[in-house]
C-alpha positions in Angstrom: 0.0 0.0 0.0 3.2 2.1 0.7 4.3 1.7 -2.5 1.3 2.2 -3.8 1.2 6.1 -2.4 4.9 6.6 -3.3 4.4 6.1 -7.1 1.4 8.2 -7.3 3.7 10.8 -5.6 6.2 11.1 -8.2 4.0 11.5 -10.3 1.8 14.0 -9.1 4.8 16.1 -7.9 6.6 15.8 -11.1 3.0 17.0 -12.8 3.0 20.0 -10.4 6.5 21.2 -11.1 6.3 20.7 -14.7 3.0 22.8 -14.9 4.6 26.0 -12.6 7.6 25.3 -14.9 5.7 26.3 -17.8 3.5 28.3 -16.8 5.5 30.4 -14.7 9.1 29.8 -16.1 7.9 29.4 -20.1 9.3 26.0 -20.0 7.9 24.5 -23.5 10.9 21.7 -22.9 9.8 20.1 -19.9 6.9 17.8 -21.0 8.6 17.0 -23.5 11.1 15.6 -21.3 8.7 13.9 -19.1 6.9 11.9 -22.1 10.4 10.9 -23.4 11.7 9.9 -19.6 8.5 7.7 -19.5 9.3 5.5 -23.1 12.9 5.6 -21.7 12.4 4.3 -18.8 9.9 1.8 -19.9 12.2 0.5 -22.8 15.4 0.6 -19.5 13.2 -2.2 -17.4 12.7 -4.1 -19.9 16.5 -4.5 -21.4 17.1 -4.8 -17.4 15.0 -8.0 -17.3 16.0 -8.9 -20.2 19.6 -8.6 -19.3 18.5 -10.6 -16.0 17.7 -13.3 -18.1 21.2 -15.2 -18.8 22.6 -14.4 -15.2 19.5 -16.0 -13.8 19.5 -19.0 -15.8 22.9 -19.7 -14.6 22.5 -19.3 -11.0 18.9 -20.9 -10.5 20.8 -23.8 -12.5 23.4 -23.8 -9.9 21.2 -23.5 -7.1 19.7 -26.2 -8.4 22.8 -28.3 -8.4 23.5 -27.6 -5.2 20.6 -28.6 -4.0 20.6 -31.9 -5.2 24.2 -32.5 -4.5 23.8 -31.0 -0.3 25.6 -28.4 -1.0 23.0 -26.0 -0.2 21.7 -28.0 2.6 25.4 -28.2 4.1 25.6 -24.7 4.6 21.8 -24.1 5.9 23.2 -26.6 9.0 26.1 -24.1 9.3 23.8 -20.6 9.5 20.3 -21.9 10.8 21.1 -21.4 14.8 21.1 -17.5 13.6 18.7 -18.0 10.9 15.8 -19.7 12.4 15.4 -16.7 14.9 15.4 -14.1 12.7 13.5 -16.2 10.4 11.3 -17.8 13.2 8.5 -18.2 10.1 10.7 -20.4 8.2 10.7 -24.4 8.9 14.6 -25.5 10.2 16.8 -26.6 7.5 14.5 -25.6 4.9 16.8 -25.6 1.6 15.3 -21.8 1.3 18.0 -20.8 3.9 20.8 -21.5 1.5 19.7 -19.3 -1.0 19.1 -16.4 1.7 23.0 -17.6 2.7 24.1 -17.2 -0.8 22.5 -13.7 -1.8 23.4 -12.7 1.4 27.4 -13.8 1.0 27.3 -12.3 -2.6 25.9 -9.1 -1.9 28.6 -8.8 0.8 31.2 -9.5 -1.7 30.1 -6.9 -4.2 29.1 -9.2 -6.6 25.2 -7.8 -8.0 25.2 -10.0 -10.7 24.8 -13.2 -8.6 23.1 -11.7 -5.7 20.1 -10.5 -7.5 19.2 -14.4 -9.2 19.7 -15.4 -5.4 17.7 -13.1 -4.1 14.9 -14.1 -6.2 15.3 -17.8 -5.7 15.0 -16.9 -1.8 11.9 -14.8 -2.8 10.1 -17.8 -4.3 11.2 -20.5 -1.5 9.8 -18.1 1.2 6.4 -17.4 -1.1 6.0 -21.3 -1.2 5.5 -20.9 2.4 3.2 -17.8 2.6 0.0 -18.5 3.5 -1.1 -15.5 1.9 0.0 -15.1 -1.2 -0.5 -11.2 -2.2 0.8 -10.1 1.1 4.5 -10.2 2.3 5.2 -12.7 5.1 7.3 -11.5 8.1 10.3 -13.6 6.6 10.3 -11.7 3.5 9.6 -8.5 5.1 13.4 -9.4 7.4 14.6 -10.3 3.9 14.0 -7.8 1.8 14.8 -4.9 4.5 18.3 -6.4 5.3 18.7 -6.9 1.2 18.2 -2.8 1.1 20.3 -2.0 3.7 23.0 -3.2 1.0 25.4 -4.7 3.4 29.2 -4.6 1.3 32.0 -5.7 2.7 34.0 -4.6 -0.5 32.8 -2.1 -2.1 34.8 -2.8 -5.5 33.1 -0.5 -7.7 33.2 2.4 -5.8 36.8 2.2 -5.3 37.0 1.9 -9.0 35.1 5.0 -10.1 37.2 7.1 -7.5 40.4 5.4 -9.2 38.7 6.4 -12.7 38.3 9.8 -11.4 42.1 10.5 -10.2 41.7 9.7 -6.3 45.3 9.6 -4.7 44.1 6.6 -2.8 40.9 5.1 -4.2 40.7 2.7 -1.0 40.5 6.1 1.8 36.5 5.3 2.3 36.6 1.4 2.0 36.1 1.6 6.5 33.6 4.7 6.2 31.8 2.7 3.4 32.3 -0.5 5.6 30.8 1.3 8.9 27.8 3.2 7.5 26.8 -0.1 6.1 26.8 -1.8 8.5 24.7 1.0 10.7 22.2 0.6 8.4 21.9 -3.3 8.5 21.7 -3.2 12.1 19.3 -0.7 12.0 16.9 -2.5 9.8 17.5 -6.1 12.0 16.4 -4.1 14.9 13.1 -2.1 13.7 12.4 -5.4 11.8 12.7 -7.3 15.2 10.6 -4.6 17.0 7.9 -4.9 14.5 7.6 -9.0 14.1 8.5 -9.0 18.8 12.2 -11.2 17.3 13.8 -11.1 20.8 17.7 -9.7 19.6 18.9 -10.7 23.3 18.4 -14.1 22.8 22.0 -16.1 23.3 22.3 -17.3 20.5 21.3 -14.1 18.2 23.8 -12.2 20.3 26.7 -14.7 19.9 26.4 -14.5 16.3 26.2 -10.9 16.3 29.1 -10.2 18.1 30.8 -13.0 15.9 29.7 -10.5 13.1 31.0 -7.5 14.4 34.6 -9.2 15.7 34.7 -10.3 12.4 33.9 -7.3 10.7 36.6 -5.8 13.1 39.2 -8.3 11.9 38.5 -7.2 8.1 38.8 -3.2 8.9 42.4 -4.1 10.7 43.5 -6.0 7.7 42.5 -3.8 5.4 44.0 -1.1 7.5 47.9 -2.8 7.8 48.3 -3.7 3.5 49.9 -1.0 1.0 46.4 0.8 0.2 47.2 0.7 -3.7 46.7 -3.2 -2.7 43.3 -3.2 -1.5 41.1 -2.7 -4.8 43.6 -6.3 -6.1 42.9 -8.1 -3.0 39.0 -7.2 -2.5 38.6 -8.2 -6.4 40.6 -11.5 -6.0 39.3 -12.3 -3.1 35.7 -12.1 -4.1 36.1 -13.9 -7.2 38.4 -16.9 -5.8 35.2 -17.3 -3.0 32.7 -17.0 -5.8 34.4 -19.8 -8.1 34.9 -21.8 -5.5 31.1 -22.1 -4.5 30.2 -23.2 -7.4 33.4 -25.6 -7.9 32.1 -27.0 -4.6 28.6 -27.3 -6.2 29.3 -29.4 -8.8 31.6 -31.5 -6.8 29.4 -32.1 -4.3 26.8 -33.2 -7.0 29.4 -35.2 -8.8 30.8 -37.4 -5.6 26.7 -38.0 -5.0 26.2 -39.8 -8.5 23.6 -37.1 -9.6 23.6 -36.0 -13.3 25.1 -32.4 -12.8 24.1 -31.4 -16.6 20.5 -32.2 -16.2 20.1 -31.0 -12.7 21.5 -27.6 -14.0 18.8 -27.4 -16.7 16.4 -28.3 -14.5 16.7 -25.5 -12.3 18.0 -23.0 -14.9 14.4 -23.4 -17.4 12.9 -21.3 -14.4 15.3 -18.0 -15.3 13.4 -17.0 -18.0 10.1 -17.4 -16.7 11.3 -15.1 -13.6 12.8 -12.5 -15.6 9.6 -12.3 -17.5 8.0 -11.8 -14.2 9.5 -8.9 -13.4 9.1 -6.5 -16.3 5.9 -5.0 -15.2 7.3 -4.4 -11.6 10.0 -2.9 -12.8 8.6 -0.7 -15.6 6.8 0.9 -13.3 8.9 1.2 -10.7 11.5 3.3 -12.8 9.3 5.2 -15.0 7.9 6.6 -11.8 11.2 7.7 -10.2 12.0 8.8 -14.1 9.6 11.6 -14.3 10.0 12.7 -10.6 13.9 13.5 -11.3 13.5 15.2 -14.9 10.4 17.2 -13.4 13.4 18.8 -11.4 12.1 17.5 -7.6 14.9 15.7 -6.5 17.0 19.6 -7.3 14.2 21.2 -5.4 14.3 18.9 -2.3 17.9 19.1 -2.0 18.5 22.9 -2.0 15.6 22.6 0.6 17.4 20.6 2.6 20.6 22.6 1.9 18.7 25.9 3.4 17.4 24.1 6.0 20.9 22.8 7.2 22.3 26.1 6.7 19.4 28.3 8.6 19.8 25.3 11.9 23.8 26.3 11.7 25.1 23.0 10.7 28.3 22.8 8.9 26.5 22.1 5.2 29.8 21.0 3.1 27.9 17.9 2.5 25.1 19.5 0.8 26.6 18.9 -2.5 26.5 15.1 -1.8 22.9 14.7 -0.9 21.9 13.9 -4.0 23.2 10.4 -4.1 21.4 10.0 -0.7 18.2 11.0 -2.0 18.6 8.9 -5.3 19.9 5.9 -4.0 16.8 4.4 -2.6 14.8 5.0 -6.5 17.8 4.4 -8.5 21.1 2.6 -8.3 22.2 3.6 -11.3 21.3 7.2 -10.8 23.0 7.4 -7.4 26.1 5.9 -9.2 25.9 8.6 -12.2 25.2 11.5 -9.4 28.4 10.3 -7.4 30.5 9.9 -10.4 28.9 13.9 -11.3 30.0 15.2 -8.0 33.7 13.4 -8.2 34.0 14.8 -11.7 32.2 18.4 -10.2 34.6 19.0 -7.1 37.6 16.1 -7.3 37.6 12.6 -6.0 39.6 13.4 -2.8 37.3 16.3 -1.9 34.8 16.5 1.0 31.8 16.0 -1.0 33.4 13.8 -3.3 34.5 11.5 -0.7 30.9 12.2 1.4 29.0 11.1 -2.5 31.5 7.7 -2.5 30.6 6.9 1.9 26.6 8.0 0.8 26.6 5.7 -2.4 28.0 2.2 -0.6 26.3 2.8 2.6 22.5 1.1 1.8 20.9 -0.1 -1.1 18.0 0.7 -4.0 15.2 0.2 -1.9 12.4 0.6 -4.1 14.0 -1.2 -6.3 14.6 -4.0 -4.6 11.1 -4.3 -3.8 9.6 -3.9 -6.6 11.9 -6.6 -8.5 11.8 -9.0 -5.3 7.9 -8.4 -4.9 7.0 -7.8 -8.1 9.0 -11.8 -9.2 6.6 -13.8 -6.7 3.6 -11.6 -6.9 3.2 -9.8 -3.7 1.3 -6.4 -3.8 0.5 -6.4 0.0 4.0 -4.8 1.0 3.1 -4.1 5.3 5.6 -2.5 6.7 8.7 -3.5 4.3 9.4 0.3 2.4 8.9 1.8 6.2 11.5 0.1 7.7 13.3 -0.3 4.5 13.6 3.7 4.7 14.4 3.6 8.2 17.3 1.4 7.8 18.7 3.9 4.6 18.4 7.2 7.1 20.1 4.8 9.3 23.0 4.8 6.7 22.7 7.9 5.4 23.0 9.2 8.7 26.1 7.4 9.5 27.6 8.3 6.1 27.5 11.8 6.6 29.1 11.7 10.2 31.9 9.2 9.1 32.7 11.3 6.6 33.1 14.2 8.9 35.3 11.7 11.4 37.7 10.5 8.7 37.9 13.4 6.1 36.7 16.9 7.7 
């Protein structure tokens, strides 16, 4: 129903602001613009399913391999002390678990291409189990939020556009990046728990958390003691070397048990294209909305706003000039991306706001997005409470971005 409100917003707004525009301002251009944002971003959703398509089939075919080989069951043994309490809805040991493992692990990696075919196969696993099936189930609601708050332990491509873009040491926001992250995926475990009563001081809970944290301690040390020019090699290595080596261990494990690997892999990859298909409707509309709200010129509007607002309550506002990645990273990754690579381009890579736009754009994910591609695959319109604390757990981040960066860089 959230989601419901949100779209007609942008389109309202971006109708308002385009009639004052010309009206007032003798702007013939801007509905012009508006029209040809909606065929763009109609014809965008479409190549994006489209281009789901072959990444999909390969992972759902893997999945599917390591499934029938124990793979997947193997490592739901490993994670379902900490995953059947903050997935109380889900049955122990279900194979669903893996998948939530594996999109979980290759989101933290960096690695979108195979977290988003993961995702989905979570997605449908957990919709088997909902009992009602236009309305999101408290598992996928704990999903979906923790999939938004875009958890990265190497933030790869970031480091890469600020290498692109002449930073002296692309790697200087890799524990910023790390931090506000991780802020934010707390934040939406915790207003998640609140909302479905998940008691977060139960032992075990706790002794995986603080396993988490030590752990994510560990990394920020290491990271913090190599040659900096070596940590964009290492994250990329690293991340690969895991990611073949999962599916290695797929196919072995398939291949000691006797099962046909070949077959089981076409098996499970005949459902990719039927998903992607799925999706284009959710995801037309999802983009074409947030389309006409920026080219109406309200995302410009809500950021000076913001920037006055700062500036009248005396806050230092040298971060201003980064807000628009905040602002467009819940509607658009790809927007957020092109903003931060603007402002890096705009005032230098290894300036305040550059460096605030690189912390901003790796500290949570595309939440509507996300949503409406997770949603929108199995079917669900009911949403509940999944965009509030979605949004919750972004301010969380966003948040913690913008004071990290004040604490490292300022």
């Amino acid at each position: 129903m959230v989601l419901n409100y949100i779209w007609i917003f942008f389109f309202l707004i971006a109708f308002g602001i385009a009639l004052f525009r010309l009206i007032f301002l003798n702007d013939t251009e801007i509905f012009p613009k508006l029209v040809a944002s909606t065929f763009d971003n109609s014809k965008l959703g479409f190549e994006i399913s489209l281009g789901l398509t072959g990444v999909m089939t390969l992972w759902l075919g893997l999945m599917r391999v390591g499934e029938k080989g124990g793979a997947i069951g193997f490592l739901t043994r490993l994670v379902n002390p900490f995953f059947s309490r903050l997935f109380p809805e889900i049955p122990k040991n279900h194979p669903v678990m893996g998948a939530i493992l594996m999109n979980f692990s290759a989101n933290m990696l960096g690695l979108d291409n195979a977290a988003t075919p993961l995702g989905l196969k979570a997605m449908q696993g957990m919709q088997d189990l909902n009992p009602v099936k236009d309305t999101a189930s408290n598992a996928q609601i704990m999903f979906l939020v923790l999939n938004t708050s875009g958890l990265t332990l190497i933030p790869l491509t970031i480091m890469t556009y600020r290498a692109q873009q002449g930073a002296v040491d692309p790697s200087d926001v890799f524990i910023p990046i790390l931090l506000a992250t991780f802020c934010s995926t707390l934040t939406g475990i915790i207003v998640v728990s609140i909302y479905q009563k998940i008691n977060l001081f139960n032992r075990v809970l706790l002794t995986y958390l603080i396993s988490i944290i030590a752990g994510l301690a560990a990394l920020i040390y290491y990271f913090s003691i190599i040659p900096q020019e070596r940590v964009s090699l290492i994250s990329s290595v690293a991340s690969n070397v895991i990611l073949f080596t999962v599916i290695v261990s797929f196919i072995a494990s398939a291949f000691f048990k006797k099962i046909n690997v070949y077959d089981a892999f076409i098996e499970g990859a005949k459902e990719g294209f039927s998903v992607a298909i799925n999706i284009i409707p959710y995801l037309v509309a999802i983009l074409v909305g947030i389309g006409v709200f920026r080219v109406s010129g309200a995302l410009n509007i809500v950021v000076d706003g913001l920037g006055a607002f700062f500036k009248f309550l005396g806050f230092n506002t040298d971060f201003v000039p980064a807000l628009p990645v905040a602002l467009m990273m819940p509607l658009s990754g790809g927007g957020a991306r092109g903003m931060m690579v603007d402002i890096l381009k705009t005032y230098g890579a290894d300036s305040f706001a550059g460096r605030t736009a690189s912390i901003l754009n790796g500290a949570t994910e595309t939440t509507f997005y996300v949503l409406a591609v997770y949603f929108g695959s199995v079917g669900v319109r009911k949403t509940r409470y999944a965009v509030t604390c979605g949004l919750m757990a972004d301010l969380a981040g966003v948040t913690a971005a913008i004071l990290l960066s004040y604490l490292f860089f300022h």
